[in-house]
N, C-alpha and C positions, 0 to 999 in steps of 0.2 A: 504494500500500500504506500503510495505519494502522499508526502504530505497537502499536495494540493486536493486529491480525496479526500484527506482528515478532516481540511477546513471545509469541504464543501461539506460533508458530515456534519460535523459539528452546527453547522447553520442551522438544518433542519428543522429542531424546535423550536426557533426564533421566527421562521417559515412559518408552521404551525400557528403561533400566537397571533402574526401578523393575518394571517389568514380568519383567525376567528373576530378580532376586532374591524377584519371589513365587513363585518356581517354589516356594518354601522353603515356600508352604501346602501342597503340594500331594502330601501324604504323603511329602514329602525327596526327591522324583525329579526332579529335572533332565533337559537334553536330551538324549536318547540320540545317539553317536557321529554315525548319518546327517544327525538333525535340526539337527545344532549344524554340519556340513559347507554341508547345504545353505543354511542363513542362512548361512552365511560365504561362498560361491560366490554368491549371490545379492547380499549388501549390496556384495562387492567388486566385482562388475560395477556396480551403481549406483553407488558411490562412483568409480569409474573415468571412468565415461562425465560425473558429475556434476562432477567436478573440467576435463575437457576441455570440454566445453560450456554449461557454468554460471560457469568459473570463470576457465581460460586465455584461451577465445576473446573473452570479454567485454574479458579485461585488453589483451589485443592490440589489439581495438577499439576502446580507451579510450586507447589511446595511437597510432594512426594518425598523428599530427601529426608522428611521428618517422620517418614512411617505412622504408627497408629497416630500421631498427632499432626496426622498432615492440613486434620481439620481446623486447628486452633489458629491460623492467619486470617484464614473464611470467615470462621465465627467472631475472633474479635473484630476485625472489620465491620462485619456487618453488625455486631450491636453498635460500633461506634458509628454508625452510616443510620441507625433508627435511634439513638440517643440524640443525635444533633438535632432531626428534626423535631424533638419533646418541646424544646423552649422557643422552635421558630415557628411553630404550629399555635403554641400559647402568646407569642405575639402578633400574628398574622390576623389571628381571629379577635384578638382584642382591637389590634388596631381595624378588623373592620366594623366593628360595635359602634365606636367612640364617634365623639367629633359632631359639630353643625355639617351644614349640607355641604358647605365651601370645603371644609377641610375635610370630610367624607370621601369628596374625589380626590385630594390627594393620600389620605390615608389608602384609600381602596390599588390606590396603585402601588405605594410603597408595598403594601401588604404584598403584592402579587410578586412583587420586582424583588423582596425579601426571600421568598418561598424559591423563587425559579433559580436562585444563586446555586444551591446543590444538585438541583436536577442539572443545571449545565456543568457544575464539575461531575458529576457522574459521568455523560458523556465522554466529556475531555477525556477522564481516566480509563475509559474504554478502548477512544482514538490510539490515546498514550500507549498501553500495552500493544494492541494491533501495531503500531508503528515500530516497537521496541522490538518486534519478532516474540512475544511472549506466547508461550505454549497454551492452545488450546483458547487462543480467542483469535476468532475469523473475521473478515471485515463484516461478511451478514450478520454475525451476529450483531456487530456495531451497528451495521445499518438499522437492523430491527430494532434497539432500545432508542435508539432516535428517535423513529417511526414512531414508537409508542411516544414517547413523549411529546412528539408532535400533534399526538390525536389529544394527548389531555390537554394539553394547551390549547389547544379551537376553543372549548368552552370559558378560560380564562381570558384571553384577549377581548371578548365579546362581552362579557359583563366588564369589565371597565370600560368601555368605547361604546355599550347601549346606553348604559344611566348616565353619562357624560351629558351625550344628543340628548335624551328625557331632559335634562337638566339645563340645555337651551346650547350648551359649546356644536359650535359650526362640525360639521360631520369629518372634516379632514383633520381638526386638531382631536377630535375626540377619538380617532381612528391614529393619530399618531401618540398618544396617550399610550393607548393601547400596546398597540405593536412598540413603545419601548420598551414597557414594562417585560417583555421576553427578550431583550438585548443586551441584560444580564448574563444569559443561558451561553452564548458564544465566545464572551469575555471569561468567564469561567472557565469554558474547556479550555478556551486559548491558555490560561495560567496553567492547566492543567496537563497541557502538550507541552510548552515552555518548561516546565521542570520536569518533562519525563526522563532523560537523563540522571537527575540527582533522583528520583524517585523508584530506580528498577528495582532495588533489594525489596519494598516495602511492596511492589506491586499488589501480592496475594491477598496485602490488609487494603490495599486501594480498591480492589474489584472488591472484596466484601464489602467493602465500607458503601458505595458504588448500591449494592444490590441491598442491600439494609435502608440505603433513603431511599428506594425505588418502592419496595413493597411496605415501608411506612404511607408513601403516598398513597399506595392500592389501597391497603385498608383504613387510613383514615379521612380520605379524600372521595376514590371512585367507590368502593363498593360500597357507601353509603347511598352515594345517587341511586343504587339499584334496590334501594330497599322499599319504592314505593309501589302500593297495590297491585298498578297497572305496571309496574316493572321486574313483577315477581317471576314471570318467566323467561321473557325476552332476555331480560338482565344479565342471569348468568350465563341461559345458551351463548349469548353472545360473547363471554367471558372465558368461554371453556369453548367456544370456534376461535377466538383469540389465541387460548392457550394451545389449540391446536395448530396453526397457523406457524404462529411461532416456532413450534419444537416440530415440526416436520419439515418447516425453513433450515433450519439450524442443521438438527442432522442429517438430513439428505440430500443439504448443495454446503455443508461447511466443513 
């Protein structure tokens, strides 16, 4: 892999976010209830299956030389990869509580533009390893956790760039609100390709780490959306076509 791939990689969720805040051309309609469940059912199963086969299994592999405790870089990684996101989730959501209506939109962006700094080093640390020649991580699979990240971001770009418009800001600046707020996501991996060199020894704790904020996001972010009435079925099939999608990507072109 070139790094000219990497970066076009690494863009993707930024793509993604900028893609859902155009919803804001689009006569002010955003995704309706089902369509915003099933991206969430859909990117969580990809983000699922991406985080254990793109991400875990590689780190396990990278570390073999430890025998029965080849697991211990995986696992700590990965609680520290769902430990970070404890305190940015409790301020995410506080800051979108708070505030009059004026500082509402810029809290709701910070919030958003706070939240998407580790999903874009995740990536990076993905690109990072793929570039590094690191065992057991392909570029599909890099491609797929993008992909997934890119599909949960459509619905994030679009609630900061609909309630803007609601709120009277002209449709371009409320649609470039938006799409900044994911421009976090590419400055992150870039830090995160930027120091793959000083980073190869730690790699195994990077993909945990990596795959720990992925599936913190799944379950504290998407599979909620799918907990509603009419989302009781659609939800997870789509979540488990996802995670199928995924892991038949994976092992039968990577």
């Amino acid at each position: 892999m070139s790094m000219n791939e990497a970066i076009r990689g690494i863009m993707i969720p930024f793509i993604g976010t900028s893609l859902g805040a155009a919803l804001v051309f689009c006569a002010g309609q955003g995704l309706d209830g089902r369509a915003q469940r099933g991206l969430a059912g859909f990117a969580a199963g990809v983000m699922t299956a991406a985080s254990v086969w793109s991400l875990l299994l590689p780190a396990i592999e990278q570390s073999a030389g430890l025998g029965t405790w080849a697991f211990v870089p995986a696992a700590g990684g990965f609680w520290l990869g769902a430990l970070l996101f404890v305190p940015l989730d409790g301020i995410t959501r506080r800051l979108r509580r708070s505030g009059s209506a004026f500082s509402q939109n810029a809290l709701l962006v910070s919030a958003v533009t706070l939240h998407n700094i580790p999903e874009g080093m995740a990536v990076g640390v993905v690109y990072a390893a793929r570039l590094g020649g690191q065992r057991g991580v392909t570029a599909l699979g890099a491609l797929s956790l993008a992909l997934g990240i890119a599909l949960q971001n459509l619905p994030e770009g679009a609630i900061i760039s609909l309630p803007l418009r609601a709120r009277g800001m002209c449709r371009g600046r409320a649609f470039l609100c938006g799409a900044l707020s994911g421009a976090v996501e590419p400055l992150g991996a870039a830090l995160m390709l930027a120091l793959a060199p000083f980073l190869s020894p730690a790699m195994p704790w990077l993909l945990g780490f990596a795959a720990g904020a992925m599936i913190y996001v799944v379950v504290a972010e998407l599979i909620p959306e799918l907990s509603a009435p009419e989302g009781r079925t659609s939800g997870p099939l789509l979540f488990a076509a996802g995670f199928t999608v995924m892991m038949a990507m994976d092992v039968a072109l990577g």
